[in-house]
LUMDO-81451 format. One record per residue (C-alpha): x, y, z. Coordinates in steps of 0.001 Angstrom, whole numbers, padded with zeros to 6 digits. Layout:
+---------+---------+---------+
|       X |       Y |       Z |
+---------+---------+---------+
|       X |       Y |       Z |
...
+---------+---------+---------+
***
This chain:
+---------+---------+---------+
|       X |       Y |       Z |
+---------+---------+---------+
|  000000 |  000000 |  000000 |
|  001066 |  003153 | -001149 |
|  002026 |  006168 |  001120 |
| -000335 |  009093 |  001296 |
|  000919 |  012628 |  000915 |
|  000591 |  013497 |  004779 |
|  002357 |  010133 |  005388 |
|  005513 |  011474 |  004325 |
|  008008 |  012262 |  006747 |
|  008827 |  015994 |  005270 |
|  005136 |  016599 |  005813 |
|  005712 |  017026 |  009141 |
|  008139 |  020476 |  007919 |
|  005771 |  021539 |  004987 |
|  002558 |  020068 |  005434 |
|  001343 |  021465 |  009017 |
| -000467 |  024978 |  009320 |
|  002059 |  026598 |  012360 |
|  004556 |  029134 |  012403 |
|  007420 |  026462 |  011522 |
|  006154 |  025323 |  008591 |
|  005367 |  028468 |  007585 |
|  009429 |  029413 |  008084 |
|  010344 |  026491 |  005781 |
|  007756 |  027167 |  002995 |
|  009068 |  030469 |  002979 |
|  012313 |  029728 |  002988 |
|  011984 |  027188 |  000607 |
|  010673 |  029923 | -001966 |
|  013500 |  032611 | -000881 |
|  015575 |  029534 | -003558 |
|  013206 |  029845 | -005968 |
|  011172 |  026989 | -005992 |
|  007306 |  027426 | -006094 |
|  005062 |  025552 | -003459 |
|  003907 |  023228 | -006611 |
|  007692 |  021898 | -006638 |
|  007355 |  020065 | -003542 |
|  003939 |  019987 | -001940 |
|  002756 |  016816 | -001511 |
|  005952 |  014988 | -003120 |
|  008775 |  013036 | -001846 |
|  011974 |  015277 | -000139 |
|  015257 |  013324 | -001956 |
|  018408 |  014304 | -000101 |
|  021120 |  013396 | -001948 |
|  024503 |  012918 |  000116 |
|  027515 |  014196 | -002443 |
|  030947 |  013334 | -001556 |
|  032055 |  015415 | -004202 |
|  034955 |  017906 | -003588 |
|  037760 |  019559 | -005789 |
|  040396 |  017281 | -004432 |
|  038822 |  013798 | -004564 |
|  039597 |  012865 | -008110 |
|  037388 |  009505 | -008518 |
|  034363 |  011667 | -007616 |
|  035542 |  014238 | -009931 |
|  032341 |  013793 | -012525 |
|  029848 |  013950 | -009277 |
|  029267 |  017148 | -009989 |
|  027638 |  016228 | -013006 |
|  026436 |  012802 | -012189 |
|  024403 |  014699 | -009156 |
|  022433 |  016793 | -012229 |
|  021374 |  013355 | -013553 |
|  019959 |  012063 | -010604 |
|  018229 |  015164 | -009859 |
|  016801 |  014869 | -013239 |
|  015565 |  011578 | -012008 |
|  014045 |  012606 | -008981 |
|  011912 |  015763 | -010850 |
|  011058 |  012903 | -013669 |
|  009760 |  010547 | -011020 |
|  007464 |  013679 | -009073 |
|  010132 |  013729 | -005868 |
|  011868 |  016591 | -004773 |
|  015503 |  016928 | -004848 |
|  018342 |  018240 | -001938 |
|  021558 |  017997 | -002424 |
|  023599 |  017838 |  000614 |
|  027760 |  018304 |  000091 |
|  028977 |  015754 |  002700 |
|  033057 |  014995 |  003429 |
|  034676 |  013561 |  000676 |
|  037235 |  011467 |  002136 |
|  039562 |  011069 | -000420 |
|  041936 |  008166 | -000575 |
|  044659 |  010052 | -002942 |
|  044749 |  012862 | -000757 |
|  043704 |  012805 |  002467 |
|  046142 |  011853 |  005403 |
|  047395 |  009706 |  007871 |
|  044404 |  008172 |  006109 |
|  040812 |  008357 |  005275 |
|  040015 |  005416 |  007860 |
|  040301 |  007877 |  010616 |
|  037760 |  009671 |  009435 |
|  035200 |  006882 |  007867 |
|  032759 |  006835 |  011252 |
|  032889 |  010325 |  010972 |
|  031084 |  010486 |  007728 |
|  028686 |  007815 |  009173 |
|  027838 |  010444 |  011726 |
|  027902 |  012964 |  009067 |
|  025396 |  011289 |  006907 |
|  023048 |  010068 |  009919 |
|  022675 |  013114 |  011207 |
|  022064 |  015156 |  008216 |
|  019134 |  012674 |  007256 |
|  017887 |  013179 |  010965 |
|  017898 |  016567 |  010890 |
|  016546 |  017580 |  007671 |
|  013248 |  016639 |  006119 |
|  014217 |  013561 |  004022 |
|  011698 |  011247 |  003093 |
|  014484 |  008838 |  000976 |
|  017957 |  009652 |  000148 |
|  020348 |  008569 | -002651 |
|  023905 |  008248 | -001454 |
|  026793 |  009311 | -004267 |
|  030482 |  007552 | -003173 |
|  033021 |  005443 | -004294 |
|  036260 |  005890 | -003493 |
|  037454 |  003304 | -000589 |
|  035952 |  004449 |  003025 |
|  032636 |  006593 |  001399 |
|  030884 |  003708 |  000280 |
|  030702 |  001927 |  003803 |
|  030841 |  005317 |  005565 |
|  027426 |  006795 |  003209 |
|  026343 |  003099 |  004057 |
|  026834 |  002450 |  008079 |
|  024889 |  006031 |  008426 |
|  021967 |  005490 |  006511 |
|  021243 |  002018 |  007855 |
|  021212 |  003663 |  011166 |
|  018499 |  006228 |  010200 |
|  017111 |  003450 |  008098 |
|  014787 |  005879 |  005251 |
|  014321 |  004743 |  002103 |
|  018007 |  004366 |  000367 |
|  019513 |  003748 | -002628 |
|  023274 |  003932 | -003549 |
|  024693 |  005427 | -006866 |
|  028423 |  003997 | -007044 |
|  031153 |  006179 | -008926 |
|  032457 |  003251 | -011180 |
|  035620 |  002614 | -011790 |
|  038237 |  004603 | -014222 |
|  039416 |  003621 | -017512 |
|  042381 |  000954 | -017837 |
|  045674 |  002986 | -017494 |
|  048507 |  003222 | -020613 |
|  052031 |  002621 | -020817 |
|  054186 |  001808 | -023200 |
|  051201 | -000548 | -025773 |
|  050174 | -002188 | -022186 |
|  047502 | -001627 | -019820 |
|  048468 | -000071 | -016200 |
|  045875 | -000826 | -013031 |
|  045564 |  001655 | -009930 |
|  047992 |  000470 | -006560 |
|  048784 | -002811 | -008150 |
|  051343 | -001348 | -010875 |
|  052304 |  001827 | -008763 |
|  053330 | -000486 | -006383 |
|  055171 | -003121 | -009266 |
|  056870 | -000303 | -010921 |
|  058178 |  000984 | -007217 |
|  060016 | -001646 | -006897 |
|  061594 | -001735 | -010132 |
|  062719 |  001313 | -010054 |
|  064391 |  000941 | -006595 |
|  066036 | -002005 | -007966 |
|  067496 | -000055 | -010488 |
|  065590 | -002078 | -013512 |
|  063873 |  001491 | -015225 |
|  064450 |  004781 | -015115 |
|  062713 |  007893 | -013978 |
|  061637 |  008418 | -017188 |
|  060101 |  005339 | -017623 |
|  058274 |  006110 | -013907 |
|  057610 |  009704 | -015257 |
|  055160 |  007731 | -018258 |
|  053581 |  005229 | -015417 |
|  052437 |  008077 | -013321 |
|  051238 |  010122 | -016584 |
|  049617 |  007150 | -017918 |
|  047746 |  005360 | -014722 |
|  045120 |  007527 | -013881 |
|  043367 |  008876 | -016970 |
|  039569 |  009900 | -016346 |
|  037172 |  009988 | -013575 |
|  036630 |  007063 | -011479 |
|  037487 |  005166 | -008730 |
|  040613 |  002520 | -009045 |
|  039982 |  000326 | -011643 |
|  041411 | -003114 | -009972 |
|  039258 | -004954 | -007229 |
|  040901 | -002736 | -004514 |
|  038683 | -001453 | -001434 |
|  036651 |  000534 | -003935 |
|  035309 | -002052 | -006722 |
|  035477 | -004276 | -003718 |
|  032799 | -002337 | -001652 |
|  030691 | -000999 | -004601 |
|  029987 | -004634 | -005635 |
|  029329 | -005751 | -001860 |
|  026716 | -002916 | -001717 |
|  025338 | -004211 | -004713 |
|  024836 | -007619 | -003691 |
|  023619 | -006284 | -000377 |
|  020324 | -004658 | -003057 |
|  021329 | -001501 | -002257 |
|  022177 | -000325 | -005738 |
|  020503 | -001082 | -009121 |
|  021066 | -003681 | -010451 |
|  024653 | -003639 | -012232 |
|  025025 | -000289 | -011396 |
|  028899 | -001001 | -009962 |
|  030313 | -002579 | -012285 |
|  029460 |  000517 | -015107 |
|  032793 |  002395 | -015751 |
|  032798 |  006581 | -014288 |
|  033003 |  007973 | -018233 |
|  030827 |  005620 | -019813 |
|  027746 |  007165 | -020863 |
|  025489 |  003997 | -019516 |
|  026442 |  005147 | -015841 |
|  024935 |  008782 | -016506 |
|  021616 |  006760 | -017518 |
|  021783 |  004704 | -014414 |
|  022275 |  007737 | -012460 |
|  019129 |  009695 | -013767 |
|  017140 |  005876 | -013106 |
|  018517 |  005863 | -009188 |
|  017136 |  009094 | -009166 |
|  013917 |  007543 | -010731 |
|  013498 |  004247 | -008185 |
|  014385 |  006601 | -005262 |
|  010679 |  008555 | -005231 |
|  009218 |  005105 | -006249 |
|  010644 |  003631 | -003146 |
|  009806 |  006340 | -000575 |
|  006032 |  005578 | -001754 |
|  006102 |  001660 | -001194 |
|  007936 |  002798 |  002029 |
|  010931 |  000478 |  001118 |
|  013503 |  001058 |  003540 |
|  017116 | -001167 |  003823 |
|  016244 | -002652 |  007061 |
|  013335 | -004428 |  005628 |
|  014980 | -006349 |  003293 |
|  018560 | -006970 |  004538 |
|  019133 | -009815 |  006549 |
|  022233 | -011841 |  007382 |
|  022062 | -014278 |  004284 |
|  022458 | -010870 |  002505 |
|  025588 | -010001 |  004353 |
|  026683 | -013674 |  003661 |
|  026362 | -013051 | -000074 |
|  028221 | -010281 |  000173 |
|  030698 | -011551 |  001712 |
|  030659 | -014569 | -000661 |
|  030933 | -011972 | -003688 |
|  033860 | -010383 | -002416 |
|  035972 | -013337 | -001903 |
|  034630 | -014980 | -005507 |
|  035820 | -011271 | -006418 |
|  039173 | -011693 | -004905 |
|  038158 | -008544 | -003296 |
|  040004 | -006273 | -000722 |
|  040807 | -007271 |  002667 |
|  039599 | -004022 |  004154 |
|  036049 | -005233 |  002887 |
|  035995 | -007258 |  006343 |
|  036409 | -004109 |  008976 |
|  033886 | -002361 |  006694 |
|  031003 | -005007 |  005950 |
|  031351 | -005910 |  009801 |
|  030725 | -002387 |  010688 |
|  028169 | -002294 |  007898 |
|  026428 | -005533 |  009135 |
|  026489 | -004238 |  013230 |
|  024494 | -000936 |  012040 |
|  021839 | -003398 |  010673 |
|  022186 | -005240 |  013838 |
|  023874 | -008270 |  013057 |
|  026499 | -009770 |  013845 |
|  028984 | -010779 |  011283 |
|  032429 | -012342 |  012472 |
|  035958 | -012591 |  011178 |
|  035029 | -015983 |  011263 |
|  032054 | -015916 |  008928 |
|  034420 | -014734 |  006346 |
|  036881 | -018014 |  007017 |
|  034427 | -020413 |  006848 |
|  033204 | -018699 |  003555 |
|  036559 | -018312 |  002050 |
|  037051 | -022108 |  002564 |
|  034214 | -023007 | -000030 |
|  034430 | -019917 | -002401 |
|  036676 | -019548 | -005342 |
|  038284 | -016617 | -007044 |
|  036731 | -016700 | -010316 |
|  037446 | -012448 | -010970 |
|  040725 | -012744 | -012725 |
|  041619 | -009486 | -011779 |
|  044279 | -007450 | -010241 |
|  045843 | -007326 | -007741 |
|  044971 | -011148 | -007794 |
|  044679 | -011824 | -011673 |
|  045525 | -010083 | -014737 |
|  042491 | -007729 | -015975 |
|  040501 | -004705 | -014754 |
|  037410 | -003109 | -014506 |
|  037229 | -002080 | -017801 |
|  037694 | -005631 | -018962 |
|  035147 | -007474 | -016075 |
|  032512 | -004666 | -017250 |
|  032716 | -006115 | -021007 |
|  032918 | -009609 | -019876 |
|  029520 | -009301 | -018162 |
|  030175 | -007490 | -014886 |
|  029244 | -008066 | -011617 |
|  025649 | -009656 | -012659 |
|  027604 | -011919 | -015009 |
|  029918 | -012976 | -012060 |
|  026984 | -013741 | -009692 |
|  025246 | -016172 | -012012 |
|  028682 | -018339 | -011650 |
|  028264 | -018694 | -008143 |
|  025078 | -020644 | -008061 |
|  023962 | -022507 | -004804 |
|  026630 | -020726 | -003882 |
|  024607 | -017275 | -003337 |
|  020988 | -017183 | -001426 |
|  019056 | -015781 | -004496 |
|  016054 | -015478 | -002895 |
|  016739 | -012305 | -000942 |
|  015242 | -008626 | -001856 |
|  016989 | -005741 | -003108 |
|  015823 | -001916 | -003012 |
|  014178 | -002686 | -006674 |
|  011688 | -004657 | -004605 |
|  012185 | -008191 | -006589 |
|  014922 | -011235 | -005456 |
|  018436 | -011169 | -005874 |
|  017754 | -013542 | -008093 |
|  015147 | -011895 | -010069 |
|  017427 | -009192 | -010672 |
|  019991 | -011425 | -012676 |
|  018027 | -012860 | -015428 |
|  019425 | -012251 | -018812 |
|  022829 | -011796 | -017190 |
|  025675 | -013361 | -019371 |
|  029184 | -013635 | -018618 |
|  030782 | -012286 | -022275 |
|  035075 | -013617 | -021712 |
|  035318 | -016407 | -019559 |
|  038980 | -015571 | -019139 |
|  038192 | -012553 | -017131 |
|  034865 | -014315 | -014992 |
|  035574 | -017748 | -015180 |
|  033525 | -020300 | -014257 |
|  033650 | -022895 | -011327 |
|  035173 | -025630 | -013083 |
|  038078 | -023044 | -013828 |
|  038422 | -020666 | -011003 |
|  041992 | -018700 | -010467 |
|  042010 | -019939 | -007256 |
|  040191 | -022831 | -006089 |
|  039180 | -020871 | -002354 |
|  040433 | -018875 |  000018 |
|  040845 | -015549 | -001522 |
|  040894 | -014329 |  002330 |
|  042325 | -016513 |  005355 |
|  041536 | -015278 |  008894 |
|  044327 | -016404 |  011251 |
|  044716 | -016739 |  014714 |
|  047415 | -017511 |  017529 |
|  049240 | -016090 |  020299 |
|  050390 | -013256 |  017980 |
|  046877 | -012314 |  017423 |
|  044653 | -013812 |  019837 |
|  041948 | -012161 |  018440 |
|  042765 | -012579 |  014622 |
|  044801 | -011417 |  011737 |
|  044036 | -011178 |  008015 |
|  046271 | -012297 |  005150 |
|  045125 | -012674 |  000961 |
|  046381 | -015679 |  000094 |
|  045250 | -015387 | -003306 |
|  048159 | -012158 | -004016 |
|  050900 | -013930 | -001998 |
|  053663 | -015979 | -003469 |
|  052435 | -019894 | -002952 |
|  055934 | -020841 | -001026 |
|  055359 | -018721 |  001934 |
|  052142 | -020504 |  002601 |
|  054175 | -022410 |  005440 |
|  057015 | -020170 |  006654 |
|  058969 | -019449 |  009426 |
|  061301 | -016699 |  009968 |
|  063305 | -014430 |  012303 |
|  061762 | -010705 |  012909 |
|  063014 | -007655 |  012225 |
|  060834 | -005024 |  013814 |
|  060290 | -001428 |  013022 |
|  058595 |  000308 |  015897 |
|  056707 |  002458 |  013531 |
|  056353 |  003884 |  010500 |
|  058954 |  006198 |  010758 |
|  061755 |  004029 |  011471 |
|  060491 |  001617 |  008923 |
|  061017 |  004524 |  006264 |
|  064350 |  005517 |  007725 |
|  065976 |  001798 |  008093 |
|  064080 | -000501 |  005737 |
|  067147 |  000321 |  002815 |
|  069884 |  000685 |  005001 |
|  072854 | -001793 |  003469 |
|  073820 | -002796 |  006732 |
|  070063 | -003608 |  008014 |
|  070275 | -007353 |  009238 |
|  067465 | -008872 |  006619 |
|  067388 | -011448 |  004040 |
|  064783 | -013333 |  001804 |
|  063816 | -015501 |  004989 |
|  062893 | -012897 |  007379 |
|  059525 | -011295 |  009028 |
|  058518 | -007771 |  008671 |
|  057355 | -006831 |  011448 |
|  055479 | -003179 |  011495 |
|  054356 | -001643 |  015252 |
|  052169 |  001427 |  015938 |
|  050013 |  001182 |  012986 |
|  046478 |  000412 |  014482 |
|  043884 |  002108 |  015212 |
|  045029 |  003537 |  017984 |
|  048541 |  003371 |  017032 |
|  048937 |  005250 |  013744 |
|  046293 |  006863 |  014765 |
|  043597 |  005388 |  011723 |
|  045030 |  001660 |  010801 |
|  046364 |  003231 |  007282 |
|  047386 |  001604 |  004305 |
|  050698 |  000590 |  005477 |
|  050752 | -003431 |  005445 |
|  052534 | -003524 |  002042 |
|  055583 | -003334 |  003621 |
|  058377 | -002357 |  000782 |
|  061065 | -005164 |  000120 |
|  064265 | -003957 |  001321 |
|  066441 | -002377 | -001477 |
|  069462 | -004525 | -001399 |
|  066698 | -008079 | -001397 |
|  064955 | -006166 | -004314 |
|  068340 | -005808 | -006244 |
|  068534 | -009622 | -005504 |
|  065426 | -010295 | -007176 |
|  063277 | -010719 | -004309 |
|  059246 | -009562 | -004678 |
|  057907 | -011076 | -001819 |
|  058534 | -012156 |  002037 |
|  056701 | -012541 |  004783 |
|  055399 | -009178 |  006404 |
|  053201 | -008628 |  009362 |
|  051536 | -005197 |  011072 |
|  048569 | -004013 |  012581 |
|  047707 | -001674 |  009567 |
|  045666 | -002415 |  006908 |
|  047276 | -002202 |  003163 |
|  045123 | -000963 |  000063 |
|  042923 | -003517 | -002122 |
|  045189 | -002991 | -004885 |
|  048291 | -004520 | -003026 |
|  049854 | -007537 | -003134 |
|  052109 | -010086 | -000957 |
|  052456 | -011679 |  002014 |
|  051202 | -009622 |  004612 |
|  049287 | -009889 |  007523 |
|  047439 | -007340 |  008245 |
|  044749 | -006448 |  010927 |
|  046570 | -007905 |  013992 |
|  044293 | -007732 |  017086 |
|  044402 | -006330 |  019615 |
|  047151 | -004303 |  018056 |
|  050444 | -003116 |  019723 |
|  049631 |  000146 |  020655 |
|  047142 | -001307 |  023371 |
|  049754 | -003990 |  024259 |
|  048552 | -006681 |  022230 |
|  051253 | -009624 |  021982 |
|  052248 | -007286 |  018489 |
|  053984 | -004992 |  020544 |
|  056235 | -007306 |  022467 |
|  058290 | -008696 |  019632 |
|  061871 | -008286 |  019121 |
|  064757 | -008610 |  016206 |
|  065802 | -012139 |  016112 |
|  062438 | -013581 |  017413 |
|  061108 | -016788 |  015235 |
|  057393 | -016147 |  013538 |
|  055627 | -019056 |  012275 |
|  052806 | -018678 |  009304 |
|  050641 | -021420 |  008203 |
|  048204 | -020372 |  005550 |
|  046422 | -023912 |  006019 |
|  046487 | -024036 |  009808 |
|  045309 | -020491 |  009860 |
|  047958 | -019751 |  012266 |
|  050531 | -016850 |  012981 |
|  052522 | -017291 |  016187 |
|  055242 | -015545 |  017740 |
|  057817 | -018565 |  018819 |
|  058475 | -017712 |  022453 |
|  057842 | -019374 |  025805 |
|  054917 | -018465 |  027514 |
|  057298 | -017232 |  030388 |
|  059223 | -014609 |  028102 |
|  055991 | -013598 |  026680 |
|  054723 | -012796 |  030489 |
|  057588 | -011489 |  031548 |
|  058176 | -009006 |  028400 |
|  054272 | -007981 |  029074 |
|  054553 | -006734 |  032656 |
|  057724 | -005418 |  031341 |
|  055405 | -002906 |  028425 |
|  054155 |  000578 |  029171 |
|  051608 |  002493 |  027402 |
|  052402 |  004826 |  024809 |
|  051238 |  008393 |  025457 |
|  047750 |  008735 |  023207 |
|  048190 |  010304 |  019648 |
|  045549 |  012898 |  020230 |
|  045105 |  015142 |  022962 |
|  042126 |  017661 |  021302 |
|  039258 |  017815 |  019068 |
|  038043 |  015015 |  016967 |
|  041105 |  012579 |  017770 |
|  039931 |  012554 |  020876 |
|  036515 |  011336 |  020551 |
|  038221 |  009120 |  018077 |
|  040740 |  007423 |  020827 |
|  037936 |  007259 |  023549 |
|  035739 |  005067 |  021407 |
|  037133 |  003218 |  018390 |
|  036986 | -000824 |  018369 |
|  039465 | -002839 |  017221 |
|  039802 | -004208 |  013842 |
|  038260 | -007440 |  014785 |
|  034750 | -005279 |  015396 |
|  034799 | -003411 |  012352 |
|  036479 |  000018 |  013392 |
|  033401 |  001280 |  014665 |
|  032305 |  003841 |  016847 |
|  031104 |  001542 |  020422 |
|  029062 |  004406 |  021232 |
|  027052 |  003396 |  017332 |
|  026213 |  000616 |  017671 |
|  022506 | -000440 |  017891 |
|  020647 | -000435 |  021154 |
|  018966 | -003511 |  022362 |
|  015477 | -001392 |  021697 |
|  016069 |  000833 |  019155 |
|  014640 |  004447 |  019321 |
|  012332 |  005431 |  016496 |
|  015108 |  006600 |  014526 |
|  015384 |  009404 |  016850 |
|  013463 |  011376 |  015176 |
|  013735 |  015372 |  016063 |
|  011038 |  017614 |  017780 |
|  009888 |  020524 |  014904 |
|  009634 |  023728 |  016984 |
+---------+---------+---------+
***
């Protein structure tokens, strides 16, 4: 049953005969727009992470036209509401730090405005879940209109991907195999419209996820930024939006865990990012369930990779949007995927996929052929990280499955960058990273650092990989042996921060184990020996930030976010 005009939750600011109302008609007309604009119809705010120095959102400020023009097509009213941008190029120690911040951003500003529906507009890496984990908490109608990925990059007659060849070419050039001018043409060729990164790094990784989750159109993430099908999609998000606020569709009556588990499911078939697990955990807790580093183990152990794309595989975007996209990947997965669940377009995941084809079965391949028969993600465990670690088997080089080595420990960042390519540094091919103080506490933010770089002199040696491990995270276009996500991390004392040079570290992909190989005595002893490092922020948002983030194991959130037992109804504010 439809809604009725005076159902609508912005009838409550433009509908009533008082003085308030009378201050927002008013008001409303002071901008130009005649009471016949929005009387009666459907308030769209539409949360833009659009600013001058986020490059992947760069053609939002377009794209946000088009959905308007959706909106007015489908009798709704649209609001545009700037929101931060977060931008991964730019933005440091790194966006992460500021991800629940957006959340609280974009909850609020539905709260406190008269929304009826809203269409969130992100992309790049943290403002997908970020747009995502604050709408499910106000819980309106909501639809999400992905960036899309840029165009392959150029060099030299080949094709360049975002992260994954930065991070190749790095390395060459430190080893002394091209020259600046050849690095001059990578950086000049790899990022060459608007868009998100175009390899399955956090970005594609978390688009897709939302669009398994229904909260997109149907293959709306897969479209590439410049390509003139995603300005149709956009004006038709704009269209479904006001169609939805009508039939009262909102995300928390349709998502459910089996969604989650589908998600999670398309991410590792994706050989998707590993910062996809803080995020859909966080995600999943705002819709008030409880999804587990473990849930993503036991569904890594059954799922293949069948995306053969980078950092994992060999394509990109570009190429997995020709072959058939996301909705061509899905109908690979079979009884793999819960079909039967709803999506924002009010029909079955299922429902949603028929006529899908997959176009190159190179790029999606299917079951019988997958680029890696399962566990595109591994959660470990052991006394190094009692309360688990994360590692991408699928990017690492197969022989350091089952390694052990001696550590050589940075205390942070800092004296990583300083001492990693020091000739007399006391490394070879056989040895352990080992990164401290790069948590969420620690960095402050958990950034990007878990790629460690290969020491120089190993590099010049022809080494590419070894075993690294830190309580960062590393970006979804990187590749190697690192394990990332160590919890509790060392900046809170976790057993991370009590390793030394010279200390043995065992990994077993298979076990799922990572242990430091001490007595239990030494361990002790060198714990009551730790003190507390003084806290990274002493003012302002930091602070709020220190006082209440989780660990990575419980998705980075805010504890104070977190749903109550009895949820309030939606906290809605008092017009006066």
């Amino acid at each position: 049953m439809k809604k009725k005009p005076e159902e609508l939750r912005s009838h409550r600011w433009y509908g009533v005969k008082d003085l308030r109302s009378f201050g927002h008609r008013s008001r409303t007309a002071q901008m130009g727009y005649h009471r016949s604009d929005y009387a009666g119809k459907p308030v769209i705010a539409i949360i833009n992470t659009w600013s001058d120095i986020n490059p992947c959102h760069s053609h939002f400020k377009q794209r946000v036209e088009e959905v308007k023009r959706g909106i007015w097509q489908a009798g709704g009213f649209p609001v545009e509401m700037p929101a931060i941008s977060l931008s991964e190029p730019f933005q440091k120690p790194t966006t992460m730090l500021y991800r629940n911040l957006l959340a609280m951003e974009t909850e609020e500003l539905l709260r406190s405005y008269p929304a009826d529906g809203c269409v969130l507009m992100g992309g790049c890496d943290k403002t997908t879940p970020a747009l995502v984990m604050g709408a499910l908490s106000m819980n309106l109608p909501t639809i999400f209109m992905p960036a899309g990925p840029m165009l392959r990059g150029d060099y030299k007659g080949g094709f360049l991907g975002s992260g994954s060849d930065t991070w190749k070419y790095w390395a060459e050039l430190r080893a002394g195999n091209i020259t600046e001018q050849d690095w001059q043409e990578v950086e000049d060729g790899i990022a060459r419209s608007p868009g998100h990164c175009m390899t399955m790094g956090t970005a594609s990784t978390m688009t897709s996820a939302v669009e398994v989750l229904g909260l997109t159109l149907s293959g709306a993430a897969s479209i590439p930024a410049p390509d003139s099908r995603h300005a149709q999609m956009a004006t038709l998000t704009g269209k479904r939006i006001v169609e939805m606020v009508w039939d009262d569709v909102k995300p928390l009556d349709f998502l459910t865990p089996t969604s989650f588990d589908n998600a999670v499911t398309a991410v590792l078939a994706l050989g998707g990012s590993t910062n996809s697990i803080v995020h859909l955990i966080a995600m999943a807790k705002r819709a008030g369930f409880n999804l587990t580093i473990d849930r993503f183990d036991e569904l890594a152990r059954r799922t293949p990779v069948i995306a053969n794309l980078r950092p994992s595989g060999k394509f990109l975007m570009e190429d997995f949007f020709y072959a058939g996209g996301l909705r061509g990947l899905l109908t690979q997965l079979g009884s793999l995927l819960d079909l039967s669940q709803r999506t924002c377009e009010s029909r079955t995941l299922g429902d949603s996929l028929v006529g899908a084809k997959v176009y190159n079965d190179d790029v999606i391949r299917p079951l019988s052929n997958p680029l890696v028969s399962k566990d595109g993600l591994a959660v470990l465990r052991g006394n190094l990280a009692p309360d688990g670690a994360i590692i991408k088997p699928a990017a690492m080089e197969p022989h350091l499955r089952k390694h052990t080595g001696k550590a050589v420990v940075f205390k942070d960042y800092n004296d990583m960058a300083a001492r990693i390519d020091l000739p007399e540094l006391d490394i070879d091919a056989t040895s352990v990273i080992v990164l401290q103080s790069a948590g969420p506490q620690g960095a402050p933010g958990m950034p990007e650092w878990g790629q460690l770089p290969i020491p120089q002199k190993l590099l010049k040696q022809g080494v590419r990989d070894m075993v690294r491990v830190s309580d960062a995270r590393m970006s979804g276009t990187s590749y190697g042996a690192c394990v990332l996500h160590v919890a509790p991390e060392s900046h809170v004392g976790g057993p991370l921060a009590l390793v030394q040079d010279g200390d043995e570290i065992c990994l077993d992909i298979e076990a799922r184990r990572i242990d430091l190989l001490i007595s239990e005595t030494e361990m002790a002893q060198r714990r009551a020996a730790w003190q507390a490092p003084e806290p990274k922020f002493k003012r302002g948002y930091g602070t709020l930030y220190l006082k209440h983030i989780q660990q990575a194991d419980k998705g980075c959130d805010f504890d104070f976010l977190e749903p109550e037992p009895v949820a309030p109804k939606n906290g809605e504010p008092e017009i006066h």
